[in-house]
Backbone and ligand atoms as CSV (ligand in chain L), in Angstrom:
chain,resi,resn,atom,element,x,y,z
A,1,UNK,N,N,16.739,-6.727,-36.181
A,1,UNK,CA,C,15.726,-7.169,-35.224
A,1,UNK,C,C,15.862,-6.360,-33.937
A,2,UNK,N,N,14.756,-5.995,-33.280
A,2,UNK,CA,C,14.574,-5.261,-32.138
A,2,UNK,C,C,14.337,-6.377,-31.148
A,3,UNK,N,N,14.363,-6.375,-29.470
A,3,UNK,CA,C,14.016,-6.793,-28.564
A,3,UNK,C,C,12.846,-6.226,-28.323
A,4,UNK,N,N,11.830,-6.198,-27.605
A,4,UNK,CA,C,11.109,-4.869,-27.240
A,4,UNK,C,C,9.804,-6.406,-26.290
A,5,UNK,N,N,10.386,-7.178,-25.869
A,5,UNK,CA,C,9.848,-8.077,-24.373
A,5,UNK,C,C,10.303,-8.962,-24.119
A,6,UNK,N,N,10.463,-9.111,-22.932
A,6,UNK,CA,C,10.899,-10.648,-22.249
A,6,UNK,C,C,9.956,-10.807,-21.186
A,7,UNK,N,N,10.258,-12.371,-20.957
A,7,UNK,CA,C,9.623,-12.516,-19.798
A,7,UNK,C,C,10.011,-13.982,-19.242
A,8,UNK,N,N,10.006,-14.414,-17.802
A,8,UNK,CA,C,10.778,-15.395,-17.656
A,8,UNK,C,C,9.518,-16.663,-17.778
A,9,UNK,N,N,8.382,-16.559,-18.362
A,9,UNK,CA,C,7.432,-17.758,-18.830
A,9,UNK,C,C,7.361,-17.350,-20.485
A,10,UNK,N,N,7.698,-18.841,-20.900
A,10,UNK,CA,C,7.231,-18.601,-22.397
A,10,UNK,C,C,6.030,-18.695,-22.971
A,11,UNK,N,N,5.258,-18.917,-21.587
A,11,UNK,CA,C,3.560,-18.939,-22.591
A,11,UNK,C,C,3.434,-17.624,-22.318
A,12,UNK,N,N,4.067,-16.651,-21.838
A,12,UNK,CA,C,3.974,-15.232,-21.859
A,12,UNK,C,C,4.196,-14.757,-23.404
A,13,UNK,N,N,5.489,-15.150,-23.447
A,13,UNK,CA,C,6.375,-14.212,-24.916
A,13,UNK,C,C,5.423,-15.008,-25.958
A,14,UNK,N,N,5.049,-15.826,-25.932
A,14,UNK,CA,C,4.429,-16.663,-27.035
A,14,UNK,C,C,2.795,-16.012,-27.286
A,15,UNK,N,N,2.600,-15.656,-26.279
A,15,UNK,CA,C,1.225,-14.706,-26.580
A,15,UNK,C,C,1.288,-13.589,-26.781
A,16,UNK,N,N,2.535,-12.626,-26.303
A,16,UNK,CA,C,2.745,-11.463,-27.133
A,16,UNK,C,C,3.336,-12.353,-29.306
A,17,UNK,N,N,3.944,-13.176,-29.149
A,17,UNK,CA,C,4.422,-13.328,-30.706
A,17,UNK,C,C,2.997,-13.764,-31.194
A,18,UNK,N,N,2.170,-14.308,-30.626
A,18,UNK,CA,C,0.604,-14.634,-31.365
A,18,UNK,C,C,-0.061,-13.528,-31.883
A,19,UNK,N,N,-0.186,-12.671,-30.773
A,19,UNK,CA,C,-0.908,-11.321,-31.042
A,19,UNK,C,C,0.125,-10.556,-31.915
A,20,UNK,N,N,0.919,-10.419,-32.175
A,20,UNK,CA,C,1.964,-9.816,-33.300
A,20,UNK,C,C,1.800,-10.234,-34.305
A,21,UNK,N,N,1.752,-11.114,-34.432
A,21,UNK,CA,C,1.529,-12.210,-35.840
A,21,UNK,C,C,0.238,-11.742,-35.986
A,22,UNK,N,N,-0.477,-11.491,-35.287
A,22,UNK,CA,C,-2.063,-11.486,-35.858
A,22,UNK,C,C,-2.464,-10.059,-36.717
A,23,UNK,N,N,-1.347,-8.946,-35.645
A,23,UNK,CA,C,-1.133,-7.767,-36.249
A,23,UNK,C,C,-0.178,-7.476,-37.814
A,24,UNK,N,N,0.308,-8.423,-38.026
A,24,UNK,CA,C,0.630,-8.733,-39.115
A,24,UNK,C,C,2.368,-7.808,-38.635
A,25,UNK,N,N,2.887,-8.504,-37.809
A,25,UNK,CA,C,4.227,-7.937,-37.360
A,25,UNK,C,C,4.755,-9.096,-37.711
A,26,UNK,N,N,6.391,-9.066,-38.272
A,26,UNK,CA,C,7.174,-9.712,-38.840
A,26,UNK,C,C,8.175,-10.344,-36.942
A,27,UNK,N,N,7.815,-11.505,-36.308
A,27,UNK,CA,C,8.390,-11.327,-34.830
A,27,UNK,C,C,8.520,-12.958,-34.608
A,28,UNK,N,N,9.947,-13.045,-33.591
A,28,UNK,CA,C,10.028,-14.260,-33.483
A,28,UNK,C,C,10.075,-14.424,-31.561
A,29,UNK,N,N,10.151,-15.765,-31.125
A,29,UNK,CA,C,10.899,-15.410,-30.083
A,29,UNK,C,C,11.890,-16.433,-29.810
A,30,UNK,N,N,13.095,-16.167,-28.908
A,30,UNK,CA,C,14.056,-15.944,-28.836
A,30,UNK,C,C,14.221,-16.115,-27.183
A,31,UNK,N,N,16.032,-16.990,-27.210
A,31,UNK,CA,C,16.454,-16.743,-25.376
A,31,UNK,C,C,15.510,-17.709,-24.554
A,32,UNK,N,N,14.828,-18.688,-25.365
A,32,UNK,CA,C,13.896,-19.976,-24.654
A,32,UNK,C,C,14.825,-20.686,-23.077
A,33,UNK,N,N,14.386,-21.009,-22.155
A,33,UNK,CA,C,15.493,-21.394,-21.143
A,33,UNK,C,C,15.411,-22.872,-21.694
A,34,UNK,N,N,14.398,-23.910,-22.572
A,34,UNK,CA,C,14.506,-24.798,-22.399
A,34,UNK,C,C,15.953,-25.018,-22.982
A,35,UNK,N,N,16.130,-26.718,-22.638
A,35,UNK,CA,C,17.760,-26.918,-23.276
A,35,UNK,C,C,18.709,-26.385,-22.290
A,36,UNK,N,N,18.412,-24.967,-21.676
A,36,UNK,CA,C,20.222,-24.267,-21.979
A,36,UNK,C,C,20.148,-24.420,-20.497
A,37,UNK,N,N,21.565,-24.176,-19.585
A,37,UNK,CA,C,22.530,-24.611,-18.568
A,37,UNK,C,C,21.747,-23.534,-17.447
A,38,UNK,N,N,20.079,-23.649,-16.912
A,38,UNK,CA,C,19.636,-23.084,-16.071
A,38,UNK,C,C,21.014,-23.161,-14.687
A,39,UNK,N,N,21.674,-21.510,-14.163
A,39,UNK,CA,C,22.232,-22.021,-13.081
A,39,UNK,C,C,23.272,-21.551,-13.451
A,40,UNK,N,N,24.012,-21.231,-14.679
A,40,UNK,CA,C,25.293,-20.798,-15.239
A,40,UNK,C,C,24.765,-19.784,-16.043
A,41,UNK,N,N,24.254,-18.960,-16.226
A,41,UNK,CA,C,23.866,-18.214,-16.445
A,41,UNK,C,C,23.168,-17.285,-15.604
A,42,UNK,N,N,22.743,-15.829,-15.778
A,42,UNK,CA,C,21.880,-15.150,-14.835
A,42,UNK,C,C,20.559,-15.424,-15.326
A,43,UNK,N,N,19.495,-15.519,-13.988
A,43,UNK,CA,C,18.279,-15.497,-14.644
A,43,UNK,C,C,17.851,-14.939,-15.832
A,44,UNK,N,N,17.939,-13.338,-15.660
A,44,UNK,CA,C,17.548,-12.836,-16.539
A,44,UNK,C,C,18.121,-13.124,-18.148
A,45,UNK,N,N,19.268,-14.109,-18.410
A,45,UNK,CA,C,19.407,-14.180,-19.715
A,45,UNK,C,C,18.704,-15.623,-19.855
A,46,UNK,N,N,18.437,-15.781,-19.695
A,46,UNK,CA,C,17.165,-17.510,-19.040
A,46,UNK,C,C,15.620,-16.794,-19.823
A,47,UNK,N,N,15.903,-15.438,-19.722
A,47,UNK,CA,C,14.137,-15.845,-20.063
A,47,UNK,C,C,13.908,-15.500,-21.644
A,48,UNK,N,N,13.088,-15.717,-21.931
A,48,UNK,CA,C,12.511,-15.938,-23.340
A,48,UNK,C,C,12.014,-14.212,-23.931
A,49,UNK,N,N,12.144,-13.982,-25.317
A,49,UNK,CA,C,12.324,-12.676,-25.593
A,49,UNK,C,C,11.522,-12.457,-27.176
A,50,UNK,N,N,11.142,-11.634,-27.216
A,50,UNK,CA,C,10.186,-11.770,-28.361
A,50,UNK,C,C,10.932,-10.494,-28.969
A,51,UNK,N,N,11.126,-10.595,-30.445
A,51,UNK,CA,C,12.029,-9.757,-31.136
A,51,UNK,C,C,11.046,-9.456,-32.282
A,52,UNK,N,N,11.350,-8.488,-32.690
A,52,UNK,CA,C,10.552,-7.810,-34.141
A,52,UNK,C,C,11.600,-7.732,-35.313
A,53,UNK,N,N,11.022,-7.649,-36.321
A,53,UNK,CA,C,11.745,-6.891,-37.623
A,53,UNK,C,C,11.846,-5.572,-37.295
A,54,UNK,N,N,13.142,-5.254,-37.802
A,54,UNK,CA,C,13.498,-3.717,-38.120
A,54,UNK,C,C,12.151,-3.143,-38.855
A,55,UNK,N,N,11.767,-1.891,-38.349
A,55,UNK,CA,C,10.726,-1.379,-39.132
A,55,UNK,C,C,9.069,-1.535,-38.789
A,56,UNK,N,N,9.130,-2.606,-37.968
A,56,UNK,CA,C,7.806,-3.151,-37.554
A,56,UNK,C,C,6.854,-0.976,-36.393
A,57,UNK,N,N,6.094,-1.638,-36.321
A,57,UNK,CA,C,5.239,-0.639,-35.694
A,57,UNK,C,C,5.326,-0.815,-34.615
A,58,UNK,N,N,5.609,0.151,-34.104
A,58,UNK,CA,C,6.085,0.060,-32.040
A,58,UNK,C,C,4.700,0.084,-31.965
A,59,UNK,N,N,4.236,1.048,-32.499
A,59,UNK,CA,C,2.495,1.344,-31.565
A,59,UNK,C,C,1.855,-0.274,-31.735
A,60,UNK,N,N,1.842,-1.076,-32.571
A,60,UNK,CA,C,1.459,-2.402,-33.086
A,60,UNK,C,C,1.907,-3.386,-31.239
A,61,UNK,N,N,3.512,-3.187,-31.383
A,61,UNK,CA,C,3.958,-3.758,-30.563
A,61,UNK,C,C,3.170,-3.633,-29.355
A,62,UNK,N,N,3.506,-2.339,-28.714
A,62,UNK,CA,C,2.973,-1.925,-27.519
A,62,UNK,C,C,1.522,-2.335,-27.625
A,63,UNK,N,N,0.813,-2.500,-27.931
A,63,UNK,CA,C,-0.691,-2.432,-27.817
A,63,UNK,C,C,-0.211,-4.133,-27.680
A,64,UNK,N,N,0.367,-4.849,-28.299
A,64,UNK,CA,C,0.168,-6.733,-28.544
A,64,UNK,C,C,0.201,-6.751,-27.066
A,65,UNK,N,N,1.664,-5.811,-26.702
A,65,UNK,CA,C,2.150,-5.983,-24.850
A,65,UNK,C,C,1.576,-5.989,-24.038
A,66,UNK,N,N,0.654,-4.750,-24.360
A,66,UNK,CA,C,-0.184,-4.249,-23.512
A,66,UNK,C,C,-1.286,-5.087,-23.449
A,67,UNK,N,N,-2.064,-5.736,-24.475
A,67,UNK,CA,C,-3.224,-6.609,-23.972
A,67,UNK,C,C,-2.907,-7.888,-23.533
A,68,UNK,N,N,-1.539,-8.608,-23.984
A,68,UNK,CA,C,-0.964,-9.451,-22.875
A,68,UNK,C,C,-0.942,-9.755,-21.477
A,69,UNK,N,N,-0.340,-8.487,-21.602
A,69,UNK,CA,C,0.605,-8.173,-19.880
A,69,UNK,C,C,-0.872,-7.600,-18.797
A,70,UNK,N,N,-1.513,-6.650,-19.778
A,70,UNK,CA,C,-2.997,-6.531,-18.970
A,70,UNK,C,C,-3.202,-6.787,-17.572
A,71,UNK,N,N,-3.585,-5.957,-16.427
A,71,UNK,CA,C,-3.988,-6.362,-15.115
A,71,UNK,C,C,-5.409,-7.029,-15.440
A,72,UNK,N,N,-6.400,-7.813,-15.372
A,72,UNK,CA,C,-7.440,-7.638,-14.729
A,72,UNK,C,C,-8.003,-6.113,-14.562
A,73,UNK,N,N,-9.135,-5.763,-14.749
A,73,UNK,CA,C,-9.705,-4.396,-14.431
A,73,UNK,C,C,-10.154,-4.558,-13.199
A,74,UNK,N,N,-9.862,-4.028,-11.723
A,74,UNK,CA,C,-10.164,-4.399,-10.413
A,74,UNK,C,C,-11.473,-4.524,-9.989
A,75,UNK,N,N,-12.156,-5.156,-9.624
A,75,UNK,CA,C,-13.606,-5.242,-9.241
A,75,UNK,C,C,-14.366,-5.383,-10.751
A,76,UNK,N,N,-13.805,-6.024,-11.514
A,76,UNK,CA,C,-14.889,-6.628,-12.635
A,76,UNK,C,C,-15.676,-7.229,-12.716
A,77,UNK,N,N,-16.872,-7.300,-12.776
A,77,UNK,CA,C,-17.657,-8.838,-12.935
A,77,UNK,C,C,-18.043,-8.735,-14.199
A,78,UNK,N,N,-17.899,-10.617,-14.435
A,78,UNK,CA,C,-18.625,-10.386,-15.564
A,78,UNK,C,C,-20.407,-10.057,-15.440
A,79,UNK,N,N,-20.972,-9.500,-16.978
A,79,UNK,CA,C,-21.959,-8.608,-17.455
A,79,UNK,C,C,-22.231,-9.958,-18.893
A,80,UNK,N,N,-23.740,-9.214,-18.786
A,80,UNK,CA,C,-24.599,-10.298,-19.548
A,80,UNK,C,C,-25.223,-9.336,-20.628
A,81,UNK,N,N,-24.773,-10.066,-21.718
A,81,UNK,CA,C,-24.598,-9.355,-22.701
A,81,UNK,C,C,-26.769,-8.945,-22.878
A,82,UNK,N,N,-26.922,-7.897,-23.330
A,82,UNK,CA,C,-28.319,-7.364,-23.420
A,82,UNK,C,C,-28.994,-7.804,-24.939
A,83,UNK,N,N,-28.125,-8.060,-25.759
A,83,UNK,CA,C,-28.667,-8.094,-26.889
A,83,UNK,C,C,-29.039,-9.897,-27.453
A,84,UNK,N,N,-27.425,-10.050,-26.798
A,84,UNK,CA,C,-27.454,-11.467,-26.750
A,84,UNK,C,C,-27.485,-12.740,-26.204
A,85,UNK,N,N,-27.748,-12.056,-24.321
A,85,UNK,CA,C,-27.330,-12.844,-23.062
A,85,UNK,C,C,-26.291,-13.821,-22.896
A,86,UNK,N,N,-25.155,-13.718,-24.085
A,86,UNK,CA,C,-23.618,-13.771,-23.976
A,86,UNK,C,C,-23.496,-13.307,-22.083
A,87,UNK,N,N,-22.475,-14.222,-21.778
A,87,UNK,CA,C,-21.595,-14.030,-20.684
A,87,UNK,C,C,-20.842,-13.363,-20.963
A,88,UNK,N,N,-19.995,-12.240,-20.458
A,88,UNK,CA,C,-19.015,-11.548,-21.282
A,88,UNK,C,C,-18.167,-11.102,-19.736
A,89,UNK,N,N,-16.579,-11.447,-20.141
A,89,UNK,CA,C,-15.653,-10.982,-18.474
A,89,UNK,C,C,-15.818,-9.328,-18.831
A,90,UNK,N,N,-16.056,-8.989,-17.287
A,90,UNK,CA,C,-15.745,-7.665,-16.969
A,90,UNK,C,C,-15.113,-6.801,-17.492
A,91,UNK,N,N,-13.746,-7.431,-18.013
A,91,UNK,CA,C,-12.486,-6.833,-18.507
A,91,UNK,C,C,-12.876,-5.976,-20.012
A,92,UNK,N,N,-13.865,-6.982,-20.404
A,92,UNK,CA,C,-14.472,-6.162,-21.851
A,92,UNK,C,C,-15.461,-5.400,-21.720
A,93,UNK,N,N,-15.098,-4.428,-22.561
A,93,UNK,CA,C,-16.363,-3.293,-22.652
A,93,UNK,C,C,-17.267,-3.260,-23.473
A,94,UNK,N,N,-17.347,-4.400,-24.369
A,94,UNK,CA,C,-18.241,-5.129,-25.600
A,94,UNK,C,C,-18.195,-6.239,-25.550
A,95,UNK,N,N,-19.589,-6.898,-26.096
A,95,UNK,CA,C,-19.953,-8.074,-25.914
A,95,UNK,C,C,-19.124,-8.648,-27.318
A,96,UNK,N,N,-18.355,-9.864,-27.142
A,96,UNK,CA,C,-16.950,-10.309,-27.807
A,96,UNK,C,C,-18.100,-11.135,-29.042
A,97,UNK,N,N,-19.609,-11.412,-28.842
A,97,UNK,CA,C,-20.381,-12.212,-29.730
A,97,UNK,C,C,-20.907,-11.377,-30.478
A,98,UNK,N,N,-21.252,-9.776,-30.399
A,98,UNK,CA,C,-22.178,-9.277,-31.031
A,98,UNK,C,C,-21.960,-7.792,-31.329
A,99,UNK,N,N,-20.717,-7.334,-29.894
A,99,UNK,CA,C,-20.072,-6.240,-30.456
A,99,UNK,C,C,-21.263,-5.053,-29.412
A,100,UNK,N,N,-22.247,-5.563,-28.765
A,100,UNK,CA,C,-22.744,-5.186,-27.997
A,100,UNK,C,C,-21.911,-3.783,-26.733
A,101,UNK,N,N,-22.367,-3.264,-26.600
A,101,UNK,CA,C,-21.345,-2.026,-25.512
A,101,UNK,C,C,-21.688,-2.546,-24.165
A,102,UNK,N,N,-21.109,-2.730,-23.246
A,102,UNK,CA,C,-20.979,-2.920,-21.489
A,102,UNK,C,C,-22.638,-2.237,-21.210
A,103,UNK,N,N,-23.118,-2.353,-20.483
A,103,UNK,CA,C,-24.525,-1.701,-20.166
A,103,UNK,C,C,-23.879,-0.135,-19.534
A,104,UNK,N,N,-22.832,-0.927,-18.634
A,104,UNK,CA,C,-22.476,0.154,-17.397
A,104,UNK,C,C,-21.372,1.267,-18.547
A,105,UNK,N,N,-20.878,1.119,-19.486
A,105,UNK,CA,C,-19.952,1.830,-20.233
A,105,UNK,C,C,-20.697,2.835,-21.058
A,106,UNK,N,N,-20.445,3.715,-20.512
A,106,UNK,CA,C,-20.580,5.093,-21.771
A,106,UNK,C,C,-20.461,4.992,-23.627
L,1,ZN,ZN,ZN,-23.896,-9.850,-27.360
């Protein structure tokens, strides 16, 4: 098993292990603070850690991370979808109902 995220909220690591799972990655997580002796320990072994199978696809990984961890795209608004007048957040560049492209996106 690999490490390859932590984070000190587990609805964090738990949405990278969702999106892994969905990618069909073999991943658990791991290092939960609930239960254990917050205070005797260092933070950082407190936080929760999402582990892979040996062998799994980094690029798989990184991409789960990456749409996790995601900023916000700065100055987004949401855009109304043209085909389907779907509401759609900024952040997407297709309409999530119809597959529609951003008006403003190339
Ligand atoms: Zn649409």
């Amino acid at each position: 098993m690999t490490r390859v995220f932590s984070h000190p909220d587990p609805a964090i690591t738990h949405l990278v292990l969702n999106r892994l799972e969905q990618l069909g990655v073999d991943a658990v997580v791991q290092g939960q603070a609930n239960g254990r002796g917050m205070g005797e320990i260092p933070p950082i072994a407190a936080w929760s850690e999402v582990w892979v199978a040996d062998g799994a696809s980094l690029a798989d990984v990184e991409a789960a991370v990456a749409e996790v961890t995601a900023e916000p795209v700065p100055d987004s608004e949401n855009w109304t979808c043209p085909t389907c007048d779907e509401v759609v957040g900024g952040q997407f560049s297709a309409c999530w109902a119809c597959g529609t492209s951003a008006p403003d996106v190339a």
